[in-house]
C-alpha positions as CSV (number, residue, x, y, z in Angstrom):
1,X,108.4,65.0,96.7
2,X,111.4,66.8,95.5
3,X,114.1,67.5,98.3
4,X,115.5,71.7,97.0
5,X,115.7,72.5,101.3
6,X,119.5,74.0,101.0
7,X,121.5,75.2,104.1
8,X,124.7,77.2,103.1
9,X,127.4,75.7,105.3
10,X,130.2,77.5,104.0
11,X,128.5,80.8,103.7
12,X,130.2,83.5,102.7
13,X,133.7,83.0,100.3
14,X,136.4,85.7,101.2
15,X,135.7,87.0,97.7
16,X,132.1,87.5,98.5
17,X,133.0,89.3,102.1
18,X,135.3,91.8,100.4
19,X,132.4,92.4,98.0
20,X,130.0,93.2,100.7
21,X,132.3,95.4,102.3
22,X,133.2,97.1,99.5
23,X,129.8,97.7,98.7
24,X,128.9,99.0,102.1
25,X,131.8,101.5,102.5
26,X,132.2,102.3,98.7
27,X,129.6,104.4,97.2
28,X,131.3,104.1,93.8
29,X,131.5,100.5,93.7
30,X,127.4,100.3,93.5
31,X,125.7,100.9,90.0
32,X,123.6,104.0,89.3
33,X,120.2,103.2,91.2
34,X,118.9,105.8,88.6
35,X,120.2,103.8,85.6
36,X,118.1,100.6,84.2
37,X,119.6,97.8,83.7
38,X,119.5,95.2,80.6
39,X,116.1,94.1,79.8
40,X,114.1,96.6,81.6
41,X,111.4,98.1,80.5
42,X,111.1,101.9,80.0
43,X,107.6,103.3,79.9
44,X,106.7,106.6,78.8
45,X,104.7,108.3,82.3
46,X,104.0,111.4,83.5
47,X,102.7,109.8,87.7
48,X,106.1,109.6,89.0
49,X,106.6,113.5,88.2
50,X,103.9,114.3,89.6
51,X,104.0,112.4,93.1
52,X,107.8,113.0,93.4
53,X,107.1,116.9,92.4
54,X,104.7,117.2,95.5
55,X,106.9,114.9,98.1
56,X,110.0,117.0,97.1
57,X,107.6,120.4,98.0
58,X,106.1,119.2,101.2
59,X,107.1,121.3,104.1
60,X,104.7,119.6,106.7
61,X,106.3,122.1,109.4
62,X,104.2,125.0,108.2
63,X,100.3,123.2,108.6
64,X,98.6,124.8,111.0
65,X,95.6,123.8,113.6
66,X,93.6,125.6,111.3
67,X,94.6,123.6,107.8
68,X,94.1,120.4,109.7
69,X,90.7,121.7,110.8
70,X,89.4,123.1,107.2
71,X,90.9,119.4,105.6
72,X,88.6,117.7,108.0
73,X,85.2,120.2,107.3
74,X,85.5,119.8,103.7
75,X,83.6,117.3,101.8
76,X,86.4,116.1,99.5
77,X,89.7,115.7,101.0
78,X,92.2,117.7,98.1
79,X,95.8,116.9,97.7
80,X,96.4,120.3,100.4
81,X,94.5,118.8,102.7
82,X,95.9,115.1,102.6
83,X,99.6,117.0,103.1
84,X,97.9,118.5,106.6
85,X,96.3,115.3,107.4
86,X,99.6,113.8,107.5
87,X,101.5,117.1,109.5
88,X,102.2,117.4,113.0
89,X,99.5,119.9,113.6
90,X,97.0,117.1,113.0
91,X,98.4,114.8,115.8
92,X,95.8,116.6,118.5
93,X,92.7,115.9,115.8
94,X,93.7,111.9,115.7
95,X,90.1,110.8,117.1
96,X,88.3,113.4,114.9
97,X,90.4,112.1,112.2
98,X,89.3,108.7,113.4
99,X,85.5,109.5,113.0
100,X,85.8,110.9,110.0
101,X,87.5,107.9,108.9
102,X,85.5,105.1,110.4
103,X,82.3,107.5,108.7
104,X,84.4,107.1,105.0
105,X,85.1,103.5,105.5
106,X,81.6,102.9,106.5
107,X,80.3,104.9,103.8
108,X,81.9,102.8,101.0
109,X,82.4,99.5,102.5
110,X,80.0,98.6,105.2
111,X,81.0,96.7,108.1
112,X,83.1,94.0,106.1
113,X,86.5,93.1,106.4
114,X,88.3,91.0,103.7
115,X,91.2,88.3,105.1
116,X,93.4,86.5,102.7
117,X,96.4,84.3,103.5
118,X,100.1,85.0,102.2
119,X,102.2,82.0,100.7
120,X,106.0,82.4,100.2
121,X,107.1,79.8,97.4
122,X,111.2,80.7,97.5
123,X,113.2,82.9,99.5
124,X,115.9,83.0,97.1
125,X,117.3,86.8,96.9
126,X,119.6,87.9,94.7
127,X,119.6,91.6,96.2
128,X,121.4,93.2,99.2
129,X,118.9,95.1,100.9
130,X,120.2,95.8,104.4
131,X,116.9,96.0,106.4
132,X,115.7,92.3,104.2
133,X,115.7,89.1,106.2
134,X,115.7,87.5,102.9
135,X,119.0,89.4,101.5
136,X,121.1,87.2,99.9
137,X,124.4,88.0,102.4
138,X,122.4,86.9,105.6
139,X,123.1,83.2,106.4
140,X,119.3,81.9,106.3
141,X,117.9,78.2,105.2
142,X,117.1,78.8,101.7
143,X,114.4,77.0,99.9
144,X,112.3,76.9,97.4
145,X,108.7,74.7,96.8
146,X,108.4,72.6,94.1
147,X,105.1,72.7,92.3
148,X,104.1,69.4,94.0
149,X,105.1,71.0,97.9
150,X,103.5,73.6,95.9
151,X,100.3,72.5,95.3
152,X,99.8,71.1,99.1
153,X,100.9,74.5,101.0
154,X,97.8,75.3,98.6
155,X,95.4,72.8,99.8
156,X,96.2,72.7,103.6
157,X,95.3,76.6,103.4
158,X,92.0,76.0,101.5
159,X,91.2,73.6,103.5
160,X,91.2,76.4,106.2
161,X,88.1,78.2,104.6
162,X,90.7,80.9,103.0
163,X,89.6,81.9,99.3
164,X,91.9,84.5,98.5
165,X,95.8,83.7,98.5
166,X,98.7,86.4,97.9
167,X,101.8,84.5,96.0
168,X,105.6,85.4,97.5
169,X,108.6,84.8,96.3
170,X,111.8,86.0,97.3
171,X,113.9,88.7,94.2
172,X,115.8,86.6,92.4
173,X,114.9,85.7,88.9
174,X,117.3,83.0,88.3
175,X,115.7,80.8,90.9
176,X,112.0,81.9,90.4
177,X,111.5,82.8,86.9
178,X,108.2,84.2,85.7
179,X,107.6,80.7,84.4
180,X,107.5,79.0,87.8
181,X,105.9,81.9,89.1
182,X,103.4,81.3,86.4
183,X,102.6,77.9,87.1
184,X,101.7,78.4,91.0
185,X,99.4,81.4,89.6
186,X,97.8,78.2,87.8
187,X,97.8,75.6,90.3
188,X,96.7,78.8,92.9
189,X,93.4,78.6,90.4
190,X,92.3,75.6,91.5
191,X,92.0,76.2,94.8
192,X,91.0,80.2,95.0
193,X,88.5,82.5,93.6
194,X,91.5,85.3,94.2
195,X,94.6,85.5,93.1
196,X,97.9,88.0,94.4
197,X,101.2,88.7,93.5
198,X,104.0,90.2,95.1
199,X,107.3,89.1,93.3
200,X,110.0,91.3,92.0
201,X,108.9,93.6,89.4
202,X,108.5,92.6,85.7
203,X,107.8,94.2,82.2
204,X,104.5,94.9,80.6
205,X,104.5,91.2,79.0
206,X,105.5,89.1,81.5
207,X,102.7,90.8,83.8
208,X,100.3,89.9,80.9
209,X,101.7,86.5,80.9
210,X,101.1,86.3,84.6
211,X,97.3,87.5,84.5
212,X,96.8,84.6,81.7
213,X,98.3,82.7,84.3
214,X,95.0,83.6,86.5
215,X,96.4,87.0,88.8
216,X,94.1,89.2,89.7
217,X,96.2,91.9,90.8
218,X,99.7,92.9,91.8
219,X,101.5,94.3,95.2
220,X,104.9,96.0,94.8
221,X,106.2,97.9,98.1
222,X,108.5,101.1,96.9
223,X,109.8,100.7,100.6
224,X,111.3,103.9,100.5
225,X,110.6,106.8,98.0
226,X,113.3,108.9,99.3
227,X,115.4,108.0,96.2
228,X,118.8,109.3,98.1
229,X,117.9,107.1,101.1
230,X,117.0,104.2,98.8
231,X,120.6,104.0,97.1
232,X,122.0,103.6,100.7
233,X,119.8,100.8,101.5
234,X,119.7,98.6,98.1
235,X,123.0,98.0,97.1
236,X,123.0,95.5,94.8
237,X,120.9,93.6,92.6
238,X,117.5,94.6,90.5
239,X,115.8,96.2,93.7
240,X,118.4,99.2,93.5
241,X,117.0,100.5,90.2
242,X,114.5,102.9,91.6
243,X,112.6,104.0,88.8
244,X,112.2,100.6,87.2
245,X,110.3,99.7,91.0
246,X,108.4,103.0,90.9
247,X,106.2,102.2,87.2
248,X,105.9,98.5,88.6
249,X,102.4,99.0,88.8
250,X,101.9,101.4,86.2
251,X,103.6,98.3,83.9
252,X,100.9,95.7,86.0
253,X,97.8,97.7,84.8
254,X,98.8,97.9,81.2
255,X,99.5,94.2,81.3
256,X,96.0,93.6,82.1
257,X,96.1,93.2,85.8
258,X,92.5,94.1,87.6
259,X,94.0,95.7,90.8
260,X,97.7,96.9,92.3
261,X,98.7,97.7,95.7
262,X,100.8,100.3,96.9
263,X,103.2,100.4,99.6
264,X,106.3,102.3,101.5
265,X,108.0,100.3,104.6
266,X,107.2,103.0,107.2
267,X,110.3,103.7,109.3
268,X,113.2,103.4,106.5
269,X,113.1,106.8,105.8
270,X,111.0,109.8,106.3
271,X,107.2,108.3,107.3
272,X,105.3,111.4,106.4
273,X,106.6,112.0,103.0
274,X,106.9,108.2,102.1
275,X,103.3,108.1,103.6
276,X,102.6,111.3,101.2
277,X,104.2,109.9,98.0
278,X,102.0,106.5,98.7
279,X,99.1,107.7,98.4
280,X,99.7,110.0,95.7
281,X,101.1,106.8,93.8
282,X,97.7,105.3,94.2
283,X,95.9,108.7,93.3
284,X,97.5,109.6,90.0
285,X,98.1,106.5,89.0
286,X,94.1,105.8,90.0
287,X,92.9,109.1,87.9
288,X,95.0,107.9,84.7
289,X,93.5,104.2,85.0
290,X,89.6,105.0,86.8
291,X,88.5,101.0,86.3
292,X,91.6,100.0,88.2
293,X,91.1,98.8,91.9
294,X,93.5,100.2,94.6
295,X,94.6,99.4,97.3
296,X,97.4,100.4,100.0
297,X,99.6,99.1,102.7
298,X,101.3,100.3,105.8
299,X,103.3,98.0,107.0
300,X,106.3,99.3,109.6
301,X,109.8,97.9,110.2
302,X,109.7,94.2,112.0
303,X,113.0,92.5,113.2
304,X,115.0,90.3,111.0
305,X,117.1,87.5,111.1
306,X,120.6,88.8,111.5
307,X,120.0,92.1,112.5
308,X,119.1,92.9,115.8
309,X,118.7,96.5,114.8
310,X,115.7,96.7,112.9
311,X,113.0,97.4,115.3
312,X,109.2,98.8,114.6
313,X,109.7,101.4,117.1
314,X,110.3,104.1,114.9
315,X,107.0,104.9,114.2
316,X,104.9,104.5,116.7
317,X,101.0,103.3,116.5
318,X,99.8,106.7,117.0
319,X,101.6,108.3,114.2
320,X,100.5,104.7,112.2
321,X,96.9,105.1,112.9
322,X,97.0,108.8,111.6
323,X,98.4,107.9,108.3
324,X,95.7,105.2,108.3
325,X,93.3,107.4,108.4
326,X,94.8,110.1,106.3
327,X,94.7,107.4,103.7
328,X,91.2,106.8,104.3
329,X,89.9,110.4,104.0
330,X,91.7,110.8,101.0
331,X,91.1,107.8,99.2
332,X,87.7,106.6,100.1
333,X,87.3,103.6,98.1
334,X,91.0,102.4,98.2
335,X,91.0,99.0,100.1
336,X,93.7,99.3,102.9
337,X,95.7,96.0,104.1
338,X,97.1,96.2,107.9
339,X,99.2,93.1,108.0
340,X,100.3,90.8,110.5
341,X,103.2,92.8,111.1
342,X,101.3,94.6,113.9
343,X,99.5,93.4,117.2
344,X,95.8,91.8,117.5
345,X,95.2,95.0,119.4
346,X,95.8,97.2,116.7
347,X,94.3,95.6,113.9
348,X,91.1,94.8,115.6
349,X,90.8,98.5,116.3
350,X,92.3,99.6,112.9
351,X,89.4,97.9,111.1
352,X,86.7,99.3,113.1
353,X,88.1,102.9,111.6
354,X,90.1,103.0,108.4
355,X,91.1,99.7,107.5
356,X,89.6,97.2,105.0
357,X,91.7,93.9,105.0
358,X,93.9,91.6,107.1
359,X,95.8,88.6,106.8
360,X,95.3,85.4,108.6
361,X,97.3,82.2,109.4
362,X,100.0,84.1,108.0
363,X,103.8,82.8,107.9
364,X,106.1,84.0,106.3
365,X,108.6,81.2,106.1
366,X,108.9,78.6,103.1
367,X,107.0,75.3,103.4
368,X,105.6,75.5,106.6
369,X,101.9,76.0,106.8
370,X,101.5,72.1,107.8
371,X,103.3,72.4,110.6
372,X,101.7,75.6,111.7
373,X,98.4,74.7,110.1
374,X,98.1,71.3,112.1
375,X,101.1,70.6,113.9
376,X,102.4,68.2,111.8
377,X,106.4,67.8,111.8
378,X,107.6,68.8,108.2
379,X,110.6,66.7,108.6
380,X,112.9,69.9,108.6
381,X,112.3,71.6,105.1
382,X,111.6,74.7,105.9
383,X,113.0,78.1,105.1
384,X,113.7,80.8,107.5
385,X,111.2,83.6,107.5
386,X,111.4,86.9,106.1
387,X,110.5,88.7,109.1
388,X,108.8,88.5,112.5
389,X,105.0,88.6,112.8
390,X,103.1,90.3,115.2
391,X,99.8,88.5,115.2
392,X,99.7,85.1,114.8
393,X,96.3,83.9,114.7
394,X,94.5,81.3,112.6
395,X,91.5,81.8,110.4
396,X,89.1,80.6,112.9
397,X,90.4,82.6,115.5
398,X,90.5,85.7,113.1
399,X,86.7,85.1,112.2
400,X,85.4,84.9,115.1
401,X,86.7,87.7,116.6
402,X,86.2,90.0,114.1
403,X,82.2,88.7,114.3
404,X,81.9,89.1,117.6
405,X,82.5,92.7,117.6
406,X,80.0,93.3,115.0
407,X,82.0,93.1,111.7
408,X,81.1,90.8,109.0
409,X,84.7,88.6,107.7
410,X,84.3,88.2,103.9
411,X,86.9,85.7,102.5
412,X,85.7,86.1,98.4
413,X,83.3,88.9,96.8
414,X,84.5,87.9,93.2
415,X,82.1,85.6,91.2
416,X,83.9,84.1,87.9
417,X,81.7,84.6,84.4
């Protein structure tokens, strides 16, 4: 098995310090996150007018009692009403939200709940993203799997009972090109009737490529769609292009992919507008592409490695369940992912209401599912995790759980003609 475990030593050269703090104090020294950069893609659409043309226009100050109150009487929840959902004034009407959100999820998709695993293959980074564990100025172990340490990560989580995988890798193209990204969609075939991505984002071709390949659909978190806040957060590398992350999975859809997933990182900036300009994403994006399935996240911050400041405590689970459900009412047969990022608490209540998928036996470290999957000691090659989970239960623990309160787990739907 090849040996790619790396642990900097020296870390950071004096050349590379100065650059970091330059890059952090120096607003000039960054390039325009408004400008592409060489060999990106620029498509011709009209979605990210139109969401950024409502976000910049929301005033969620002036709902009222009564807007929150009409949104939740009428049959079809309009964009108006979504912007009220999300407002202040509709904190008091959280548990009528919540019945009319359990009614919608009910309505559309039963009593099941889908689970899927995550795998990160690198952790490689070639972007500074200050809030990112996997930012390539934190000291961290780096590593990534060949397609032999590959192709067992695979089996050890099949072996579980899991059916549907999501693919990570960390941004960084030179380490994990489409190509290798490519092959672990095809080994990933072999052991899976579903198939995830959430890598860096790509052109129209390479997405096409990576379908071939045998993905199903595509996840790309915006993080932040405050476009002023997201220059001060990204300030270097491919991430920082804004608009080039925004069409990511207009790009997916028109490369073939089946389904795309939308998500902002709930406490970076602004949670009701990011929250606002999420679902709108999925909503225009879903009206210009009808067959497409959709889906959304809501993940909040988690602490990091190397920065004790990142906390989840910005948005609290109050003001996460309302968004959950404003999600829900709005987008009725979007599938919603709560991820491990939150407690066992909250997602075993979140999916009675709104949401529609969770992870299980999730890490989100390199190389490491037999150790967590069966205790076995992986000899040391691992890489460091991305960020801290919240709920760390297995499969089995997961399943039965989720039964026992009256829900019915669903690892695979998809039957391959």
């Amino acid at each position: 098995m090849e040996n790619n475990f790396l642990v900097d030593s020296s870390f950071l050269s004096p050349a590379a310090l100065e650059k970091k703090h330059r890059l952090e104090t120096d607003p000039s020294s960054r390039a325009d996150h408004m400008k592409y950069m060489e060999g990106m893609e620029v498509i011709k659409s009209d979605v990210c007018k139109l969401v950024m043309g409502e976000v910049d226009g929301y005033d969620y100050s002036r709902y009222t009692a009564a807007d929150v109150q009409a949104a939740l009487e009428r049959e079809h929840c309009t964009v108006e009403d979504f912007k009220a959902l999300l407002s202040p004034a509709a904190q008091p009407f959280l548990e009528k939200m919540a019945q009319r959100a359990r009614a919608e999820t009910s309505r559309h998709f039963g009593n099941t709940v889908y689970m899927f695993t995550p795998l990160y293959i690198a952790n490689y980074c070639e972007n500074y993203c200050v809030y990112c564990g996997f930012n390539c100025y934190n000291h961290i172990r780096r590593m990534k799997l060949s397609m032999e340490q590959i192709e067992h990560e695979m089996k050890i989580i099949a072996d579980s009972g899991m059916e549907e995988i999501l693919i990570l890798t960390g941004e960084s193209r030179a380490k994990s090109d489409v190509k290798y990204i490519g092959e672990a969609c095809k080994l990933a075939r072999k052991y899976f009737r579903m198939v995830g991505l959430e890598i860096y984002p790509v052109n129209t071709d390479e997405y096409a490529y990576l379908h071939k390949c045998g993905a199903d659909y595509v996840t790309v978190f915006q993080e932040t769609y405050d476009n002023v806040k997201y220059e001060t957060l990204h300030l270097m590398g491919h991430k920082r292009v804004w608009p080039y992350r925004f069409d990511a999975q207009e790009r997916a859809l028109r490369g073939g992919m089946r389904g795309v997933a939308f998500s902002a990182l709930l406490g970076l900036s602004d949670f009701r507008k990011d929250a606002l300009a999420t679902g709108l994403h999925a909503y225009y994006l879903q009206r210009k592409y009808p067959s497409a399935e959709i889906s959304l996240s809501c993940p909040r911050l988690r602490p990091i490695i190397n920065n004790d400041k990142i906390n989840p405590l910005d948005v609290g689970e109050r003001q996460l369940c309302q968004v959950l459900c404003a999600y829900r009412i709005f987008l009725p047969f979007a599938g919603i992912t709560v991820s491990s990022r939150e407690s066992a608490s909250f997602r075993n209540g979140i999916v009675k209401i709104a949401a529609t998928k969770v992870s299980a036996g999730v890490s989100t470290g390199i190389g490491d599912h037999e150790s967590k999957y069966t205790g076995k000691d992986s000899g040391g090659e691992e890489g460091d995790e991305q960020f801290e989970i919240s709920d760390a239960r297995s499969l089995d623990e997961m399943y039965d759980e989720m039964s026992k309160e009256g829900l019915q787990p669903v690892l695979n739907d998809y039957i391959d003609v």
